[in-house]
Legacy VTK file of the C-alpha trace (Angstrom):
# vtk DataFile Version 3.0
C-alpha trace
ASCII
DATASET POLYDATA
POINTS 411 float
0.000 0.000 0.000
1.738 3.347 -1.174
1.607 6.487 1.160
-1.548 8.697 0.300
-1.194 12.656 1.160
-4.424 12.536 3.424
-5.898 9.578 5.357
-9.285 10.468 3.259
-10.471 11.646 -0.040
-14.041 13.408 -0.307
-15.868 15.631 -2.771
-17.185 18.944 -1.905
-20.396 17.443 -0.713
-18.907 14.758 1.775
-18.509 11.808 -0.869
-15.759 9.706 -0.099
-13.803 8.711 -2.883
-11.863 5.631 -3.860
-7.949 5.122 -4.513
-9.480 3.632 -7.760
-12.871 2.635 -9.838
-12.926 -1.008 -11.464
-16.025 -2.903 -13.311
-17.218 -3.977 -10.093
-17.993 -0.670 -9.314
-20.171 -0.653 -12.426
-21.475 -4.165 -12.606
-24.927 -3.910 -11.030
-26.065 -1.099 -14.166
-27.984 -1.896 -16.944
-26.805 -0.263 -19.775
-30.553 0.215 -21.199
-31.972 1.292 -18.356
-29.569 3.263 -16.226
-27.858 4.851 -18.839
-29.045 4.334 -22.320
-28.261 6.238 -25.823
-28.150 10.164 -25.852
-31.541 11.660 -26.514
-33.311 8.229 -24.779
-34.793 7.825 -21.843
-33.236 8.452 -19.307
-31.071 10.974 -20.736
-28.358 9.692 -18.482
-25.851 10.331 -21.240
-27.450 13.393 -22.748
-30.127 15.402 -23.766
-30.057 14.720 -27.398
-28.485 11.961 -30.006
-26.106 14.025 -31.254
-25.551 17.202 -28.937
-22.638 19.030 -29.685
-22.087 17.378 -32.864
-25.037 18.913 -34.158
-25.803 22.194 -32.187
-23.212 23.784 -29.437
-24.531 25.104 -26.376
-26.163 28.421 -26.659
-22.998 31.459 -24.929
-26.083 33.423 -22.842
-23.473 35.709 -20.771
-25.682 37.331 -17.501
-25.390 40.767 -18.152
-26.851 44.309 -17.526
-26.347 47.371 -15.539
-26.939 51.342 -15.217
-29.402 52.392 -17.836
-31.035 50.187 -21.108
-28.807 52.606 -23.615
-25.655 51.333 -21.378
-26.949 47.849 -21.171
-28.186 47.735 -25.201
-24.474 48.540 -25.883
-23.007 45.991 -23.959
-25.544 43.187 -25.469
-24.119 44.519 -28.698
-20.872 43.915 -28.220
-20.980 40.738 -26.580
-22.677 39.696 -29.515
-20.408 40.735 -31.891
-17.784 37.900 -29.692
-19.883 35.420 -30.412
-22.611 35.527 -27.600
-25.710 33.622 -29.164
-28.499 34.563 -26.618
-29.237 37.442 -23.988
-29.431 37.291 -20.299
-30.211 40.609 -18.252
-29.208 41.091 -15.446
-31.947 43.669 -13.370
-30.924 45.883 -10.334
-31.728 45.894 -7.173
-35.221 48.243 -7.794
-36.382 46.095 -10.714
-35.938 42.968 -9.169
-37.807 43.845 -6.178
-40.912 45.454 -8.341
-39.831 49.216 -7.644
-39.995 51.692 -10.020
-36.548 53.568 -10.848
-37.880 56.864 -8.942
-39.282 55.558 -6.363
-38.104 56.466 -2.811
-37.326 53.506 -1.837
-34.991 53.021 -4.786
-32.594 55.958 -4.181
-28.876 54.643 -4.257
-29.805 51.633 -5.626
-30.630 52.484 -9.344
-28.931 50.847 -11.827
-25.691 49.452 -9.433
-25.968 46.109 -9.675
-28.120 45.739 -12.499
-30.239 47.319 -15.453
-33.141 49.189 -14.598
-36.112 48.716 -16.098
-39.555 50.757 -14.993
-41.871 50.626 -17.377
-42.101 50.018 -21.798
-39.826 52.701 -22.858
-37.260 51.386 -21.078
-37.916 47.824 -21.985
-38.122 49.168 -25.602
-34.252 51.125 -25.318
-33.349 47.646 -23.819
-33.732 45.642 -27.116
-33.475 48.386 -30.116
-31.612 47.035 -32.874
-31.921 43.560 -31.463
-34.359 41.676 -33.604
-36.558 39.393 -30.924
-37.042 36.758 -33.568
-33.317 36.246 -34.005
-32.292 36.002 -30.170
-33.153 33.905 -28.013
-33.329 36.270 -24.171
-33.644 35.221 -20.689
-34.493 37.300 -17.901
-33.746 36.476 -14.456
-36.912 38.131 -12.462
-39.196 36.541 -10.213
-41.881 38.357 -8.185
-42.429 41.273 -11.243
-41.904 38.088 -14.009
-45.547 39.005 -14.865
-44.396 42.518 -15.444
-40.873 42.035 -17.248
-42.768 39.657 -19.658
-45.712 41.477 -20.344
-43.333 44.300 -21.489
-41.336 41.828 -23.470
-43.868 40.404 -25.653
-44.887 44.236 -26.047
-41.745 45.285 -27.769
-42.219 41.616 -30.153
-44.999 42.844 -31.010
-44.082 46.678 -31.976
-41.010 44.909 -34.211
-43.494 42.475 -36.032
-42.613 39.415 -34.494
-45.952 37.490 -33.293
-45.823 35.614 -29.758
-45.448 32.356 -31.512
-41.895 33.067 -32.664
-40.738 34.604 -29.495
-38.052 32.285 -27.737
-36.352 32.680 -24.512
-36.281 32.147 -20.523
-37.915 33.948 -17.511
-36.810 32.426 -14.432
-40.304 32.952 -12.532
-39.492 30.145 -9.820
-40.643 32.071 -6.261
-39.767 28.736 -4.241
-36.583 28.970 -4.533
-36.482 32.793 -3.721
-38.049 31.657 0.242
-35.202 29.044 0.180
-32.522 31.467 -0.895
-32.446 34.841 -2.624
-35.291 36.228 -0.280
-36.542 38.658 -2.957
-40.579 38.094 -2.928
-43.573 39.832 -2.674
-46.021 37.664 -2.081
-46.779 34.463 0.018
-45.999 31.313 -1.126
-49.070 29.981 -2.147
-50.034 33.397 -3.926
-46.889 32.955 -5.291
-47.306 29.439 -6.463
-50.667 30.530 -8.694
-48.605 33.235 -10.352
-45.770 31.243 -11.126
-48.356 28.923 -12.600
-50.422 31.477 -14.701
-47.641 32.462 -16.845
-47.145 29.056 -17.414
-50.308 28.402 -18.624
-50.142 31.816 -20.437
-47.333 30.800 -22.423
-48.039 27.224 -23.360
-51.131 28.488 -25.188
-49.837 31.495 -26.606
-45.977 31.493 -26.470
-44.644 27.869 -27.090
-40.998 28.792 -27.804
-41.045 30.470 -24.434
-39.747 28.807 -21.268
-42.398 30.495 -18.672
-40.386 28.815 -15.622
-36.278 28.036 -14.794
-36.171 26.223 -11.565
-33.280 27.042 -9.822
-30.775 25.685 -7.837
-28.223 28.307 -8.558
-28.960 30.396 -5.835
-29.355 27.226 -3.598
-25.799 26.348 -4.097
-24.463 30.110 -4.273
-26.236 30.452 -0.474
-24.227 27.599 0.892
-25.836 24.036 -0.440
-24.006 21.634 -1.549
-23.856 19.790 -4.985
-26.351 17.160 -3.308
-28.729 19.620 -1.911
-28.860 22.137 -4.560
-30.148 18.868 -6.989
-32.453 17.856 -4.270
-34.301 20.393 -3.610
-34.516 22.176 -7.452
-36.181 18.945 -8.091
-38.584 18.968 -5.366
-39.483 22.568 -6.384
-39.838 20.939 -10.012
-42.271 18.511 -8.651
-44.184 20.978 -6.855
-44.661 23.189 -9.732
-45.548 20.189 -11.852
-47.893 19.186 -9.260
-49.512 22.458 -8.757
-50.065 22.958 -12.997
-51.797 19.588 -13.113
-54.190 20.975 -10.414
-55.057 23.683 -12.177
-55.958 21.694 -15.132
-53.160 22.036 -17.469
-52.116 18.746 -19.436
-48.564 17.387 -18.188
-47.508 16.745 -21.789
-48.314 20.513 -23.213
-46.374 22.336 -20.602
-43.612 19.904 -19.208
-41.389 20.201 -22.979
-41.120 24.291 -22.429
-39.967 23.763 -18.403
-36.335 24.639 -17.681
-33.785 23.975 -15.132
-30.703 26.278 -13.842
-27.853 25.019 -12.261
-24.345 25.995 -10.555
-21.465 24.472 -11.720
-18.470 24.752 -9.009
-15.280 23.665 -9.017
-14.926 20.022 -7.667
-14.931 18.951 -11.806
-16.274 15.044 -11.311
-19.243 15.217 -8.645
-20.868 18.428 -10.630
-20.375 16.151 -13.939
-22.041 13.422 -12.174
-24.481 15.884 -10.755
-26.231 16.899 -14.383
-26.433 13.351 -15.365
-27.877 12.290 -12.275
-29.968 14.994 -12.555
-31.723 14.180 -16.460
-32.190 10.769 -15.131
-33.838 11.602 -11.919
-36.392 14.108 -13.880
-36.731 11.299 -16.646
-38.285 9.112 -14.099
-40.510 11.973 -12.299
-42.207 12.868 -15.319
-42.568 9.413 -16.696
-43.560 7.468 -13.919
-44.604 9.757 -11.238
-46.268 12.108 -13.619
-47.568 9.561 -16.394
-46.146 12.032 -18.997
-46.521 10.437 -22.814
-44.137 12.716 -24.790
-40.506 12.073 -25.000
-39.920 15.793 -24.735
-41.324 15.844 -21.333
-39.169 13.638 -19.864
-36.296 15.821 -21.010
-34.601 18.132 -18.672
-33.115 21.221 -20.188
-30.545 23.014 -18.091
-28.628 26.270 -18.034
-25.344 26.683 -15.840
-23.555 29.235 -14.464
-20.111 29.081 -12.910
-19.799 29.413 -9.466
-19.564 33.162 -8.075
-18.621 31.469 -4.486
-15.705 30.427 -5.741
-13.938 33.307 -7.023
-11.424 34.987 -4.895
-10.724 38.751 -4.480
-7.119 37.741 -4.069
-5.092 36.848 -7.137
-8.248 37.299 -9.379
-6.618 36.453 -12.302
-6.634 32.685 -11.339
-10.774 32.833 -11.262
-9.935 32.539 -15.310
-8.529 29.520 -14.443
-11.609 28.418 -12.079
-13.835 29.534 -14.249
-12.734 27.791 -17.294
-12.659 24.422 -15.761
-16.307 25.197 -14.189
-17.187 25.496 -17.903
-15.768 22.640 -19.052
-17.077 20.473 -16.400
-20.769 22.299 -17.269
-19.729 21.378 -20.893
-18.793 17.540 -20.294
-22.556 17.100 -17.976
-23.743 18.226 -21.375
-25.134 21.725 -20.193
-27.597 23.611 -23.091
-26.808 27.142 -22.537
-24.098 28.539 -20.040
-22.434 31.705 -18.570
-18.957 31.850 -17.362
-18.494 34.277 -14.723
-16.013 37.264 -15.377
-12.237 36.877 -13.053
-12.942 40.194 -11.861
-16.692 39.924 -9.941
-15.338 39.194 -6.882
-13.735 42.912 -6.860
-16.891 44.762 -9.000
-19.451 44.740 -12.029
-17.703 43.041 -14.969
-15.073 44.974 -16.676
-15.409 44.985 -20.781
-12.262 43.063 -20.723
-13.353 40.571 -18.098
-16.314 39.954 -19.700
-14.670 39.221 -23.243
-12.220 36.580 -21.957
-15.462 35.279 -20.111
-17.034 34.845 -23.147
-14.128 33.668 -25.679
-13.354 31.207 -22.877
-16.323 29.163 -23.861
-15.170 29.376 -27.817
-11.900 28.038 -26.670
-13.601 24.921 -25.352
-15.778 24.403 -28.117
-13.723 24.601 -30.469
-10.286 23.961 -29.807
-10.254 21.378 -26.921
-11.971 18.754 -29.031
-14.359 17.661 -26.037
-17.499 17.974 -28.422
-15.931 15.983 -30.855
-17.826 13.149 -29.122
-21.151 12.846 -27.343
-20.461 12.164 -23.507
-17.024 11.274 -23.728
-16.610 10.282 -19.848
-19.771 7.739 -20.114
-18.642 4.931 -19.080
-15.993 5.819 -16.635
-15.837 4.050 -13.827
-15.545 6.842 -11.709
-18.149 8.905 -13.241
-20.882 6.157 -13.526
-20.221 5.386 -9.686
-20.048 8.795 -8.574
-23.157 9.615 -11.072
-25.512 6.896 -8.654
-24.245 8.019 -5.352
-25.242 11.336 -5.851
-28.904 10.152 -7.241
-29.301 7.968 -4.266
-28.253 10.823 -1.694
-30.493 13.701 -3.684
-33.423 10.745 -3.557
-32.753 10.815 0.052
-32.974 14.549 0.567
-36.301 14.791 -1.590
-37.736 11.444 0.334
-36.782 13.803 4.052
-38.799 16.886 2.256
-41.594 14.954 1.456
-41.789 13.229 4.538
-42.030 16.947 5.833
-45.281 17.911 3.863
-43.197 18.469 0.890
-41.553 22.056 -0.350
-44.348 24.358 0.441
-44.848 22.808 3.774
-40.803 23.023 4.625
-41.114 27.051 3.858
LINES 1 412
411 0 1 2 3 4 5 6 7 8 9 10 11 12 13 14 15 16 17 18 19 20 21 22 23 24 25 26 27 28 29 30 31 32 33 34 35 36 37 38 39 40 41 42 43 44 45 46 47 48 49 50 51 52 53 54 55 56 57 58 59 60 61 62 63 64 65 66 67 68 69 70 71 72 73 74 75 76 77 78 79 80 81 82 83 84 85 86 87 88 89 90 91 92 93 94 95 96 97 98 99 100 101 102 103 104 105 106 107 108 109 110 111 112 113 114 115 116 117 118 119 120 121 122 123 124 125 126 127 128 129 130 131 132 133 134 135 136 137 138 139 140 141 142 143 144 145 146 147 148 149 150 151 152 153 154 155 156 157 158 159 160 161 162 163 164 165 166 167 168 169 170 171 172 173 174 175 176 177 178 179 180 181 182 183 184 185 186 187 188 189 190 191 192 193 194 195 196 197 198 199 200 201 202 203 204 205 206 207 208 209 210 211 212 213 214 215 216 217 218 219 220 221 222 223 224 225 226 227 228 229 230 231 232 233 234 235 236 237 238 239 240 241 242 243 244 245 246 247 248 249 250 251 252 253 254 255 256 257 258 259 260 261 262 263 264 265 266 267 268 269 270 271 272 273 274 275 276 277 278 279 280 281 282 283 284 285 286 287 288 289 290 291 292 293 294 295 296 297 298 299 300 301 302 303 304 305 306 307 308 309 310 311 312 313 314 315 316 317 318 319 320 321 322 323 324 325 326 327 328 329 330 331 332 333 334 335 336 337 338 339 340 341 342 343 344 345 346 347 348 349 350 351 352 353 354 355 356 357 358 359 360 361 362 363 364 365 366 367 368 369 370 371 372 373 374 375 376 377 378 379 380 381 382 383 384 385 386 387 388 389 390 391 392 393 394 395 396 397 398 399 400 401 402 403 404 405 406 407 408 409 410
């Protein structure tokens, strides 16, 4: 037995890991149904046959501050480096539902964030950006009604009907009682509003995503890998549960639901994360939920790097951790993803920042010759062991919140 440099090896989330993986590791799966082909069920190995072979993931860089003309010009630019979909990022003001003049706003207007106040503004936002040739998301939760409203507005003023509109808003309020605290109403209120712009946009928007549950903030407030899956997927399930109530068919609104997801920096257990996690919602929506369609059983996933893990001190190494975030978020088989700037640890993303940010996720797409191949780490080992132990522990976590009255009853 050689020396090791610690008596014991665990992942960020308390998973002890072996000296070394064998087939015995490996020999109770079924390759049919644990795993199966890319673009089956259950989407163990990927979303679709041929992923990046056939589409790359869509560059949607989180971005927006001061005023819409300021934020407009930045969208601009980060197109012209190859972004291929919008993400605003809302201050303070907007995100809470204040107007930009309101009292309770002062000092706050525009720091952290674009302001946005009423259909002017959302009309500065997007002029010269064609809404049928972007795809935008917008993270906003309590005024989603609002933000959306105004968004389908401007579509319409360009010519573009509803039905050609595509994009994100991330409307989940669960997650902002578990973690961002930014909400308005009670939960159940909540709940019914969440749910009415899903039902709004299956019948009149179906390129839309109405809802991105989200364990981002989950993880960025202290969870780890194992609790941010868990309880994003219980939140998934109660929103699921709570459309079905209201009379909405499983199979019309369950292809158009999205997921958002941190990726941090221990590279194997968030790999093994986003693979446990397609298979997990595979089997929810198929067997729990009795959903027919293939396309419901998918889940569709964005992923930001991790913000906790970028230091203030030497922040030209976050390129570093930031770039192997990515490429772990790119090797789960991620759909769209932003890669946080080296310098947001210190302030708002610098120009600069924010172009090696982006042209960091060129570099891996095309140059590193990981999406060359569809899942290229199936069938490690390592991955396929660590991919079940963190299903069986986030099964675990959702089985102690629904002994507990499930989500709604835990907040």
């Amino acid at each position: 037995m050689g020396l090791e440099r610690k008596k014991e090896f665990r992942s960020l989330s308390g998973i002890p890991i072996k000296r070394l993986y064998t087939p015995k590791d490996i020999e109770h799966l079924d390759y049919e149904k644990h795993l199966g082909e890319p673009g089956q069920y259950p989407f163990t190995r990927g979303a679709y046959p041929t992923m990046y072979r056939g589409r790359l993931w869509t560059i949607r860089m989180f971005s927006g501050f001061g005023s819409a003309e300021e934020t407009n010009q930045r969208w601009k630019d980060l197109i012209k480096h190859g972004e291929t979909g919008l993400s605003t990022a809302f201050d303070f003001p907007t995100i809470e539902g204040y107007d930009s003049d309101s009292p309770l706003a002062v000092g706050e207007v525009g720091r952290a964030g674009v302001a946005v106040s009423c259909l002017p503004d959302m009309e500065v936002l997007f002029d010269g950006i064609p809404l049928d040739k972007v795809t935008t998301s917008f993270t906003i939760n309590a005024p989603a009604i609002c933000i959306l409203s105004m968004y389908f507005a401007v579509a319409e003023k360009q010519g573009v009907p509803l039905s050609m509109v595509g994009g994100t808003t991330q409307n989940d309020m669960l997650k902002e009682f578990i973690a961002q605290k930014s909400y308005r109403f009670p939960p159940e209120p909540s709940l019914y509003i969440n749910v009415d712009i899903v039902k709004f946009c299956t019948e009149n928007a179906p390129l839309w995503h109405p809802i991105s549950i989200s364990g981002y903030h989950i993880r960025e407030a202290g969870a780890t890998a194992i609790q941010e899956l868990a309880w994003t997927i219980a939140d998934g399930i109660t929103y699921v549960e709570k459309c079905i109530e209201l009379g909405l068919n499983v199979d019309d609104f369950a292809p158009r639901l999205s997921f958002f997801f941190c990726c941090h920096i221990d590279f194997f257990e968030e790999i093994a994360k986003f693979r446990a996690a397609r298979r997990m919602w595979a089997k929810i929506m198929k067997e729990r939920f009795g959903a027919k369609k293939p396309r419901s059983w998918v889940l569709r996933f964005h992923t930001q790097t991790a913000g906790q893990s970028l230091t203030y001190q030497y922040p030209e190494l976050n390129i570093a951790r930031t770039a192997i975030e990515a490429l772990a978020a790119v090797l789960g088989g991620t759909n769209s993803l932003h890669t946080n700037s080296f310098d947001e640890a210190i302030c708002l993303p610098t120009d600069k920042a924010a172009e090696i940010a982006t042209l960091t996720q060129r570099v891996i797409a095309h140059e590193t010759g990981v999406t060359n191949t569809v899942d290229p780490l199936g069938g490690s080992y390592f991955v396929e062991k660590l991919t079940d132990e963190v299903e069986a522990l986030a099964w675990e976590e959702i089985g102690r919140i629904e002994k507990e009255g499930g989500v709604l009853k835990c907040i």
